[in-house]
TORTOR-326734 format. One record per residue (C-alpha): x, z, y. Coordinates in pm, whole numbers, plus 50000, padded with zeros to 5 digits. Layout:
residues N
XZY...
//
This chain:
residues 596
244543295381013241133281080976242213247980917245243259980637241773276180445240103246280449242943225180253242963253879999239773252679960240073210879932242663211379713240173235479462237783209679514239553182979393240573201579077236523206179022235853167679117233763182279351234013158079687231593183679914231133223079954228673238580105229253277080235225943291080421225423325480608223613349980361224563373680055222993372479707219503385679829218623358780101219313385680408220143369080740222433400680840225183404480574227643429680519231513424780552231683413480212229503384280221230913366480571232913342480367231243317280588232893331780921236363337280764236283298480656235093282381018235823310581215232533306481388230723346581392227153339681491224363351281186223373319081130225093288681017225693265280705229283248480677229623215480475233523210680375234493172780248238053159680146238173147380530235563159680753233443198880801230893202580989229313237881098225403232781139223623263081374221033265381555220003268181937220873302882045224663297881911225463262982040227383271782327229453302582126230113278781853231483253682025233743278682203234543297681837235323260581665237323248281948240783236381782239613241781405238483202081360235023214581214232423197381396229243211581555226283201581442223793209181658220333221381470217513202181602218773177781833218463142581882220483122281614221933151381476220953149381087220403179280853222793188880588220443170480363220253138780565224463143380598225133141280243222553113980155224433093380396227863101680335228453117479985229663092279730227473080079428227193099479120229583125179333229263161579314227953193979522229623226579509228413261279607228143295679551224593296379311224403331079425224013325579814221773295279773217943295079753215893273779454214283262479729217083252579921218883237379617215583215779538215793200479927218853193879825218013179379475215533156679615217073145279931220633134679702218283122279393219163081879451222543091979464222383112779109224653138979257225493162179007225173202279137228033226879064226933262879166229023279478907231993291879098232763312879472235593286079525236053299079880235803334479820238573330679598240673321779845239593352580048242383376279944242073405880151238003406380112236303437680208235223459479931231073457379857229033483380020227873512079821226563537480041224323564580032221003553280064217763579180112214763585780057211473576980323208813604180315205553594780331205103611280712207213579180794206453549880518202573558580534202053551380136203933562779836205383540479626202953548779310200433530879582203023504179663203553496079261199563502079155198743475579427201643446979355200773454078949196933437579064198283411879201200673405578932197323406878710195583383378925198483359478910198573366778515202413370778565204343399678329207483404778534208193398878895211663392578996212243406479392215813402579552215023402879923216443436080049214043446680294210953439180039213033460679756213383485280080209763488480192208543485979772210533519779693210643535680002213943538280020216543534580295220063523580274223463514980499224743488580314224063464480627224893475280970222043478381165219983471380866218813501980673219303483580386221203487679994222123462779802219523459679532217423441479296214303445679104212153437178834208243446078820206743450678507202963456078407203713494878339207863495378417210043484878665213903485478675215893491978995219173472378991221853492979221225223506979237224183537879077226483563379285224243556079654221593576979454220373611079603218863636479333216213632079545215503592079486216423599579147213363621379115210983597079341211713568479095212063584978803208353602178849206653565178862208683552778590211413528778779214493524278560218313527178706220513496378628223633485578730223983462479012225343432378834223213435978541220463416878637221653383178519221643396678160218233409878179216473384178343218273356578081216713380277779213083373177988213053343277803210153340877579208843370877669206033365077907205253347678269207683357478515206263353278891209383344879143209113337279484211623305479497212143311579864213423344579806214973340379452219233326879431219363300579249222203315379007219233341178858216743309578857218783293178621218583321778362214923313978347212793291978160211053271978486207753270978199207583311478192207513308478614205093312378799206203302879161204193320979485204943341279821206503374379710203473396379743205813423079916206553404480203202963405380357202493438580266205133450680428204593432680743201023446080789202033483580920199483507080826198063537181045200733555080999203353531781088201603518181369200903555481515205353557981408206373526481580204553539581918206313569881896209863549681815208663528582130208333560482351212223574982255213273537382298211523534282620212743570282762216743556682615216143521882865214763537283146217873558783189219763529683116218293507983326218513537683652222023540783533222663500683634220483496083946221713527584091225673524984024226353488884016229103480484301229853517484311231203524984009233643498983792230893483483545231363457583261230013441482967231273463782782230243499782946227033489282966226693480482637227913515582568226033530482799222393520782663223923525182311224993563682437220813563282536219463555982280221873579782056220143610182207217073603382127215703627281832216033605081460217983579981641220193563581325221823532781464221373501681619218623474381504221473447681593224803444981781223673446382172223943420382390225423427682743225753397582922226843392883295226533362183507226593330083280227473347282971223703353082965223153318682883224533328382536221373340682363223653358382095226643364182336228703397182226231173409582486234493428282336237163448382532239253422782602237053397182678234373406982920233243399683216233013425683543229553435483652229343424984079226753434184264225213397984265223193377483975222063390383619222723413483366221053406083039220873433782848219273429682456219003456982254217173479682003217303513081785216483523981433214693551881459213173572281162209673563881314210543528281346212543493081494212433488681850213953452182000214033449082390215133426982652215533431883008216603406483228218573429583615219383415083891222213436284020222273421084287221073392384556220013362184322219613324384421216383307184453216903286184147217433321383939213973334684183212143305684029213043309283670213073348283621209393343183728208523317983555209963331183222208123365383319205003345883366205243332782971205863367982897202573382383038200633349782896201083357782546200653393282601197193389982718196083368082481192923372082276192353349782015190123344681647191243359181348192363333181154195243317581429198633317481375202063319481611202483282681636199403285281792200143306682028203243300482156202383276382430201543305382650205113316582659206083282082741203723268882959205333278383295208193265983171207233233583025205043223783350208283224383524209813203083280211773232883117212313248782830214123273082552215693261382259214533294882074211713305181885209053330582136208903356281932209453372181552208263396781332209893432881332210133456881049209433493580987212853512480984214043471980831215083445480968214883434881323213473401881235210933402580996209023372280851205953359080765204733365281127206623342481440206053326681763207203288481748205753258681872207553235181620207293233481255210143231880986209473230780624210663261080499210433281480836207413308080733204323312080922201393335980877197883346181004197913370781296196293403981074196123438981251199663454181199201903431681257204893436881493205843411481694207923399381949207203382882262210873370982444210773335382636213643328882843216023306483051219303294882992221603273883210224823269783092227843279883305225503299483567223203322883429220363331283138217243350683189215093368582879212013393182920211353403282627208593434082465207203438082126203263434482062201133450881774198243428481681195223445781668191693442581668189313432881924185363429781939183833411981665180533390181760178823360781620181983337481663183603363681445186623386881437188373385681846191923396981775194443410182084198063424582140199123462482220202223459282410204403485082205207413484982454207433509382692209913496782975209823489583341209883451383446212603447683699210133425783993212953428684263214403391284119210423378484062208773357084341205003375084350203563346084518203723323784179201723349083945198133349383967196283379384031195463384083661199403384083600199763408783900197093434283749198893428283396201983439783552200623468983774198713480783478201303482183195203803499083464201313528783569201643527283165204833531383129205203560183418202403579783257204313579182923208153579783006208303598583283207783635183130210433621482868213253614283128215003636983376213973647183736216103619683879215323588983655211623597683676211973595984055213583558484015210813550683764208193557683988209713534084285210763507783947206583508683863205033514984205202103481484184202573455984349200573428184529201113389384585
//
């Protein structure tokens, strides 16, 4: 089937004179989670995982992805004759290296305008310029071929009262408007979901797992216009937006609009953010290119969404904690997969009071399905939990207060010494960043060495970033702020400010035996302030036991042991009048301390 799709979609390209296509992951707004609709790129290679970028020729594809899908790419491409290429590894070239090497000269580059970046398309421009490659982003050739596509989400979306968001979105406007001023721009063009999300305060479903709508917007000096499909519109939005003067358009009308910007002031575009379909309706003299404003903003929580996410953290811990009683207590008792523990913790978390969904599909992993970072079981394709090894178990909720993302690493049974020696050490990376205390000023990169030191001493390592920002009822993964010890151009980094979310997961992965992830999320937040200047420090937001019965005390140092006996008293204090009789009796044997 997959291969059949990719001769249609050759046989269009020769028609077009166009000798390589290029289909990546995301929708018209840059999101990394897409809805039905927009996963032309999974129908085509058949590969599932979030992210990927496929490069069709008249004789070769290739499917580029990154670390935490190698091994469930290679098992989804098996028999389709696209080739893996692996992100990041040794002699494996970038889609930009690819086509300066192989495309023809004076040949031609087709893609979907709407789903690529100006950024991305100027990598591309520059990397292909001594081959004067001519660009054709024009046409969806392989959506066309998509007959039985999925309709485009329109659902209700709602609106977030200030008891949750923390500032109103006449604050929100008033304070991107001075920054507009400061930039001298007249218009600013946002298409990023979350940022259109977090500017209006509104919430939407057009994303699983991603309270989300499919939107765009345009800022004026004293207007702004709202681009959605009118019908997900309470009365009540209607009134929230109608009282700070944000106009209703349709959907697909922004191309219009933004093409009669011409001539009529600066326009300030993020060209990360920004498709490169709406770019080319612009003058590039009436641009001024920066960092959407938004997305800072909204990653610094303020009080109130700081004081929200703790109380999302408390549900979410009181949800795992049953869980995690649930497994220790019935595994090799009752029949237990994948699959019903994924449930399970799902079930959890859906009692918890304004529970709305999941912050991503859950990973239940058993055995050496765990060393799939982004592993999803399904019914007929899961593994039995025995009372021996791992159980990975990543998860999270969207709760009205906020996004929780958690990882717990059980042993459900008697685990080798090789597994011993690697749950601690990947727990040991996990406390080191936790206690850290550092300058304002520092950013992720660095940081991240004290997730990985423990590993990397040993010669080890995981091909994953440490940690990433979190949103506030938005997306699990939130940039500017991250945890990664490598740069990419492109990949966004920020300074550490009070407020931001993020998280802290190292882990262990050996293929074919087992994978091991500990993972919390940490508000920044200030420390003392002396002559050296402003200290900065981490609140550890998630409120879930540590399972120690797989770590080997005698390789943590007595700082690390404290850590661990201190956050776990923690944890009692708060879960346990949250949780019933019997799972606070387990949590107090789960956090009793410990010593080496």
């Amino acid at each position: 089937m997959i291969k059949e799709r990719l001769n249609q979609l050759r046989k269009l390209m020769a028609e077009k004179e166009i000798d390589a296509y290029l289909i990546p992951s995301g929708d018209y707004h840059g999101s990394e989670y897409v809805g039905e609709y927009f996963r032309l790129r999974a129908y085509m290679s058949g590969f599932k995982g979030s992210a990927g970028t496929l490069l069709v020729t008249d004789g070769w594809a290739g499917l580029w992805t990154d670390g935490r899908y190698f091994i469930q790419a290679a098992k989804e491409l098996a028999g389709s004759g696209i080739e893996l290429m692996k992100m990041g590894e040794p002699d494996v070239p970038t889609v930009e290296e690819y086509l300066a090497e192989q495309i023809r000269e004076g040949g031609c580059l087709g893609f979907d305008g709407r789903v690529v970046s100006v950024s991305e398309v100027r990598e591309m421009e520059k990397a292909l310029k001594k081959k004067q490659i001519r660009f054709y982003g024009a046409e969806d050739l392989a959506g066309s071929l998509w007959t039985d596509r999925p309709q485009m989400p329109k659902e209700p979306a709602f609106f977030l009262k200030e008891q949750y968001s923390g500032k109103s979105v006449a604050e929100k406007l008033k304070e991107l408007r001075e920054t507009m001023e400061e930039k001298e721009a007249d218009y600013h063009i946002l298409t990023a979901l979350d940022e259109i999300a977090w500017l209006f305060n509104m919430r939407g479903n057009d994303i699983r797992c991603t309270p989300v709508a499919l939107a765009y917007a345009v800022i004026g000096r004293e207007q702004a216009w709202l681009y959605v499909h009118e019908e997900i519109l309470n009365d009540e939005l209607r009134q929230q937006l109608d009282a700070v003067n944000v106009s209703i358009r349709p959907y697909d009308g922004l191309i219009g609009d933004v093409e009669a910007l011409k001539g009529k002031g600066k326009v300030l575009i993020d060209p990360y953010r920004l498709n490169d379909a709406i770019y080319e309706k612009l003058d590039p003299e009436q641009t001024i290119e920066e960092q959407n404003p938004c997305l800072l903003k909204k990653a610094v929580k303020n009080p109130v969404e700081m004081e929200n996410a703790r109380l999302a953290h408390l549900k979410d811990g009181a949800a795992m904690t049953k869980f995690l009683c649930w497994v220790k207590t019935n595994v090799g008792k009752i029949p237990m997969t994948e699959v019903s523990a994924e449930q399970y913790v799902d079930q959890c978390r859906a009692e918890q009071e304004g529970f709305l969904e999941q912050s991503f599909d859950t990973i239940s992993a058993y055995g050496s399905n765990g060393a799939m970072c982004h592993y999803k079981a399904t019914e007929e394709n899961c593994a039995t939990v025995e009372p021996k090894g791992f159980l990975l178990v990543d998860s999270g909720g969207q709760y009205m207060e906020g996004t929780t993302d958690i990882t717990r690493t059980i042993a459900v049974g008697p685990v080798t010494d090789e597994e011993r020696l690697h749950y601690t050490l990947v727990l040991k990376g996990m406390i080191g960043l936790a206690r850290a205390k550092f300058l304002n000023g520092v950013r992720g990169i660095g940081l991240d060495y004290l997730a990985r030191e423990p590993l990397w001493q040993r010669g080890l390592d995981y091909n994953h970033g440490t940690g990433h920002g979190v949103g506030h009822l938005l997306s699990v993964h939130e940039s500017p702020n991250s945890f990664r010890w490598k740069w990419q151009p492109g990949l966004e980094s920020a300074v550490l400010e009070e407020g931001m979310i993020t998280s802290d997961e190292p882990g262990y992965y050996e293929e074919n035996s087992h994978g091991i992830r500990t993972e919390n999320l940490l508000l920044c937040v200030k420390d003392e302030k002396n002559q050296y200047g402003q200290f900065m420090r981490f609140e550890t937001l998630t409120m879930v036991p540590i399972d120690l019965e797989p770590a080997d005390l005698s390789l943590l140092t007595e700082e690390e042991i404290q850590w661990i006996n201190d956050y776990h008293q923690e944890v009692y204090e708060k879960i346990s009048p949250r949780v019933t009789e019997d799972v606070a009796q387990w949590l107090k044997e789960a956090t009793k301390p410990v010593a080496k």
